[in-house]
N, C-alpha and C positions, 0 to 999 in steps of 0.2 A: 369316740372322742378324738378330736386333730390333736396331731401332736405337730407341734414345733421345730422343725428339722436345721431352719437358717432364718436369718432374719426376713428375706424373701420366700421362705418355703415352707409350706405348712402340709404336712402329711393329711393326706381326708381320710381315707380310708385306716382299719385295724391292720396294722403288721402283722404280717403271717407266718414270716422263716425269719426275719433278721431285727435286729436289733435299731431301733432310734439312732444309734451310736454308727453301727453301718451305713445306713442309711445318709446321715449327713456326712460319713466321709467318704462315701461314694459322688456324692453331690460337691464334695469341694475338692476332692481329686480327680475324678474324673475316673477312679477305676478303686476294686475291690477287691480283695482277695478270701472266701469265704473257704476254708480250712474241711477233707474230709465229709465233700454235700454230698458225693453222688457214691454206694453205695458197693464193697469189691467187687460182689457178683456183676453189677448191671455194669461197671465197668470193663467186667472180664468180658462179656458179652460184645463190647462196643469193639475192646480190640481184637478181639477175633473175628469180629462181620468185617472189619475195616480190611484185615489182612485177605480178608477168602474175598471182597470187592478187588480189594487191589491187586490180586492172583486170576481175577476175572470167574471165579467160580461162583459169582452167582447171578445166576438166570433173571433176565427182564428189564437190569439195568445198564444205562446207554453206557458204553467203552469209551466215549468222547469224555463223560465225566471223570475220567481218572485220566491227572496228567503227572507225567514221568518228572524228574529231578532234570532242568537243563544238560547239565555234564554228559546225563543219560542221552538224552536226545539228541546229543553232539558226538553220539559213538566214544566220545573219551574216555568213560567206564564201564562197566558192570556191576551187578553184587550177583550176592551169592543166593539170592533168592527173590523172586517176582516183586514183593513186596515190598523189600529194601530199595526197590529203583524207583518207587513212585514219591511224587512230592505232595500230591493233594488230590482228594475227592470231593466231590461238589454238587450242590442243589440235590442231594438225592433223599432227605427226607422223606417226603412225600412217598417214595415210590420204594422206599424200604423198610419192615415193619420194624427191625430192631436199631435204628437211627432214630426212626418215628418214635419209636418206644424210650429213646431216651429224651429225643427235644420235648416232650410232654410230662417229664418225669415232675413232679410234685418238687420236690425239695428245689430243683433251680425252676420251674415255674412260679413260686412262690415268691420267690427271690427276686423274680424279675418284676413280678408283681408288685413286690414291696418298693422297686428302685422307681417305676415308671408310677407308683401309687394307684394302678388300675386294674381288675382283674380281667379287662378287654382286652386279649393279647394276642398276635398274630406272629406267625413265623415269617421274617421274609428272604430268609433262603439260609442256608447251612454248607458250611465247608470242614473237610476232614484234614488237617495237615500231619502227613507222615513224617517228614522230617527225618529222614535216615541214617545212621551212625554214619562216621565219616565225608559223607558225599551231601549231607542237606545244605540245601544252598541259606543265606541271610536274605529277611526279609526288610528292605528299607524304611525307615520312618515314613507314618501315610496315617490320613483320616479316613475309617471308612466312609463319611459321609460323600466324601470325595467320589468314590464310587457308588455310593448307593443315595448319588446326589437327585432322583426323581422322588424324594419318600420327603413329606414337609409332616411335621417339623423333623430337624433334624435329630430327635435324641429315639435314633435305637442305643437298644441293648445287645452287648453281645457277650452271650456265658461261654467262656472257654473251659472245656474239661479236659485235665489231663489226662491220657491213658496210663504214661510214663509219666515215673517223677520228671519234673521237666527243671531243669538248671541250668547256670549260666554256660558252662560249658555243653552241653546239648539243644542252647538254644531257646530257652525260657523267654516269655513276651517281659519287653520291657519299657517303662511309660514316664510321659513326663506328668508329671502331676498339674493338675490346674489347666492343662492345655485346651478340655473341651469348652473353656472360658472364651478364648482366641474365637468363635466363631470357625468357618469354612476359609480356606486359607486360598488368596484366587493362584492363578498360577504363576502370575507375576514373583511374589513373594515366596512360592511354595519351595522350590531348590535351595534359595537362598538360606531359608530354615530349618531345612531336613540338614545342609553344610551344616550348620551353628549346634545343633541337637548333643550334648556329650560333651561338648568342645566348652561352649562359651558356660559359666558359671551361673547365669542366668538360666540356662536352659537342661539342668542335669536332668540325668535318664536314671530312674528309680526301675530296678528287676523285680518281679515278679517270679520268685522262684515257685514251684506247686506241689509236693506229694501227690501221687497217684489218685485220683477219685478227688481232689481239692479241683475247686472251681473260682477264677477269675474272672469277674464280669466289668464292661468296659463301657464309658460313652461310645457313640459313634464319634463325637467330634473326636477324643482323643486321640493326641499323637504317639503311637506304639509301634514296635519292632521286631525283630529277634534277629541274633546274630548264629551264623553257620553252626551245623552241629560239629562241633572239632573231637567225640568223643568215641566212644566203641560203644555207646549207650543208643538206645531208642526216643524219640521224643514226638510222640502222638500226643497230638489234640484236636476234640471235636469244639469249632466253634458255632452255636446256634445263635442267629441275628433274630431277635426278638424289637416290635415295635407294638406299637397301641393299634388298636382296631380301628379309631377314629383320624389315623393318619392320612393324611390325602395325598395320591401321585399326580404328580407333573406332569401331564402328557408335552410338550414340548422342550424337558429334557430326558437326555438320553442315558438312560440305566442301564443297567445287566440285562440279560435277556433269562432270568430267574421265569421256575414255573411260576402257577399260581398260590399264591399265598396258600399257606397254610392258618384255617382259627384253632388254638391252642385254648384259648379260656374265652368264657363271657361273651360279650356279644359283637355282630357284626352292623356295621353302618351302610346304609345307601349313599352312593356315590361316594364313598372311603374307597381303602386298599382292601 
């Protein structure tokens, strides 16, 4: 049976993890907060691979995908341990089976299922953000489609799992609602609106604070952030960029240099991604 999610949108397929009610305020925000999806164990798991990748202990994946905290990289600090200095891991999915084993996890598979209303779903890359007590640097207001402007149409999905309760004080993503409405922002306009973001009353920034094992899932259009970690706390999250299988790439514009896609559910198309 479709259900009705907006005056323009009508769910085809049966909901599988989320509610009608999610669903359209995913669609009119541009983002979601889904409370306690992913499980303590499989999360105890994710922050211990993240730490032993970012210590470099483990064997076969590339050293270029872990990058250090700028400060780090400028000689201006240390920590006190390997894995406090890194800022991010990246695209290793694929080539890690308990990464792997989480972007395939059912309960936010489902979920993304139910936002995108397809069970055709492809992974098109994953980043790890460590985010470090004291020294994580802020990440500026941005669309990922921006970057991941070779993928048509533009609505991925992207499920952020905390490791760490993540808050505003260690840095919580935080979003403007309704922004994935704006379209791709060209560059002309782009500075001028990341200025205005928080400031101007039109454009307030809504936090996403998360509990450990709670999952955020976002448009790509949307506009999101996070500001420095100022705290003695940790603030891990694994973002998984989930799109449809029948998405098409742009070959003459220029994207990430992501492996190859990952199929996650259902089926794959000739000549898609």
């Amino acid at each position: 049976m479709n259900v009705v999610i907006d005056e323009q949108r009508v769910q085809s397929t049966p909901l599988r993890r989320l509610r009608p009610d999610d669903v359209r305020r995913f669609w009119r925000d541009g983002w979601l907060v889904v409370e306690d999806l992913a499980p303590p164990d499989a999360v105890a798991r994710l922050g211990s691979r993240a730490d032993a990748i970012a210590r470099g202990e483990v064997a076969g994946l590339d050293p270029d995908r872990v990058q250090k905290e700028q400060r780090v990289r400028a000689g201006e600090v240390t920590a006190a341990a390997p894995e406090l200095e890194v800022r991010k891991l990246y695209w290793l999915a694929g080539r890690d089976p308990v990464l792997e084993g989480h972007v395939r996890h059912p309960a936010i598979v489902d979920a993304v299922a139910d936002l995108l209303d397809t069970d055709d779903l492809k992974l098109y890359a994953d980043q790890l953000f460590m985010k470090p007590p004291a020294i994580g640097a802020a990440q500026p207001w941005h669309q990922d489609s921006r970057s991941f402007a070779d993928i048509f149409p533009m609505d991925l999905v992207t499920a952020w799992t905390a490791i760490d309760d993540a808050t505003l004080d260690n840095g919580c993503l935080e979003f403007v609602s309704g922004s994935h409405r704006w379209g791709l922002i060209d560059d002309q306009e782009f500075e001028e609106l990341r200025a205005r973001i928080g400031t101007d009353p039109e454009l307030a920034a809504s936090p996403g604070p998360l509990r450990s094992g709670s999952v955020s899932f976002h448009h790509s259009l949307t506009w999101h952030a996070s500001r420095a970690n100022v705290s003695a706390a940790r603030r891990r999250g694994y973002a998984a960029h989930y799109m449809r299988a029948d998405a098409r790439r742009a070959a003459a514009i220029q994207g990430p240099a992501v492996p190859p896609p990952l199929q996650i559910r259902g089926r794959s198309f000739r000549g898609c991604v």
